[in-house]
C-alpha positions as CSV (number, residue, x, y, z in Angstrom):
1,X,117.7,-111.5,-33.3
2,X,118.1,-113.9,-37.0
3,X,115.3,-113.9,-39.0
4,X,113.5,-116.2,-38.7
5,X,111.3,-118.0,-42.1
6,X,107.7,-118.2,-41.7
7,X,105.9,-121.8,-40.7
8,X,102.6,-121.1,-41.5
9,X,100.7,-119.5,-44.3
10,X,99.2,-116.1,-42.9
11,X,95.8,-117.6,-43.9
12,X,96.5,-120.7,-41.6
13,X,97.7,-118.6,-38.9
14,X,94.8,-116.8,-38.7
15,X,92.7,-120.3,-38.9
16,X,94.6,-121.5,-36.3
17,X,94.6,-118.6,-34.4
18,X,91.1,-118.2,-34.2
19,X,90.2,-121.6,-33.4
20,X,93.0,-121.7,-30.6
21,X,91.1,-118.6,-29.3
22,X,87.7,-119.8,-29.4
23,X,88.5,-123.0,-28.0
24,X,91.2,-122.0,-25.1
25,X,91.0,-118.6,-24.3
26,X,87.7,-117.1,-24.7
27,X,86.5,-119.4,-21.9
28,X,89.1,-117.9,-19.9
29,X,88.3,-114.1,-20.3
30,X,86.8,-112.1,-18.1
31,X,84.3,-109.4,-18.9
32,X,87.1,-106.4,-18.1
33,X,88.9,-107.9,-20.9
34,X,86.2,-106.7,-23.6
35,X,87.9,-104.3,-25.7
36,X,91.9,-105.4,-24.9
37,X,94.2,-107.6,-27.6
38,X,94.8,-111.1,-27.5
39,X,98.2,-111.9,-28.5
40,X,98.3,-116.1,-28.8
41,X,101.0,-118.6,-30.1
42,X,98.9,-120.5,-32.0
43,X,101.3,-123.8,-31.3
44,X,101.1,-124.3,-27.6
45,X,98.6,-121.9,-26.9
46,X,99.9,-119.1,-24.2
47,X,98.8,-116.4,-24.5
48,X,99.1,-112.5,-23.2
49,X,95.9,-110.1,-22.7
50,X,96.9,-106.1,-23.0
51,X,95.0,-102.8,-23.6
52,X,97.9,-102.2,-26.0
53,X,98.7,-104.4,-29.2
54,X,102.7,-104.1,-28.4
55,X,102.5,-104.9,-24.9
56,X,100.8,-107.8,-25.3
57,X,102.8,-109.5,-28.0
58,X,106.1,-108.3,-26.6
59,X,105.0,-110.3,-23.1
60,X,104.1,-113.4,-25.0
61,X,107.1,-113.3,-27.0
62,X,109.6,-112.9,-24.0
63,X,107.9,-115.8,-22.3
64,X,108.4,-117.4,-25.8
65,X,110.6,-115.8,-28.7
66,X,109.4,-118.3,-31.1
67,X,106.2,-118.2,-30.7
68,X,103.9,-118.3,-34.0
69,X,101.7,-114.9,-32.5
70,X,98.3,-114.4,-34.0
71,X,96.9,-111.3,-32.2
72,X,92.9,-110.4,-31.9
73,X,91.0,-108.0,-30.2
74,X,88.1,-109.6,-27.6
C-alpha cells in the first residue's frame, strides 16, 4: 500500500473526530458498547465499534482504505 501524505493536522483530526462522534455516533451507541473503541473516518463518517483498537480500524479501513480514522474509546 503507497504512502499516503496526511490531509489534516493531527490537532484537526482530533477536532473533527470528536465532533463527528458526538454528533453521529454517540446517539447511535448502545450501552454494551461502554468500554469498546470507536474507530471513525472523520470525512464521511462510518464508522466501526470493537473491544480491540486493531479490529476496529482494520474494519473501517477495508470498507474504506482512505479513510481519515480518528479512533476513541466510548
Amino acid at each position: 500500500m503507497p504512502a499516503t501524505e496526511p490531509r489534516r493536522t493531527p490537532e484537526e483530526l482530533a477536532r473533527l473526530g470528536s465532533e463527528v462522534f458526538e454528533r453521529r455516533v454517540r446517539p447511535m451507541l448502545q450501552p454494551e458498547d461502554d468500554g469498546k473503541f470507536v474507530a471513525l473516518d472523520v470525512q464521511t463518517g462510518d464508522y466501526e465499534v470493537d473491544e480491540d483498537d486493531y479490529t476496529a480500524v482494520s474494519r473501517l479501513r477495508a470498507r474504506n482504505p482512505a479513510a481519515e480514522a480518528w479512533l476513541g474509546r466510548v
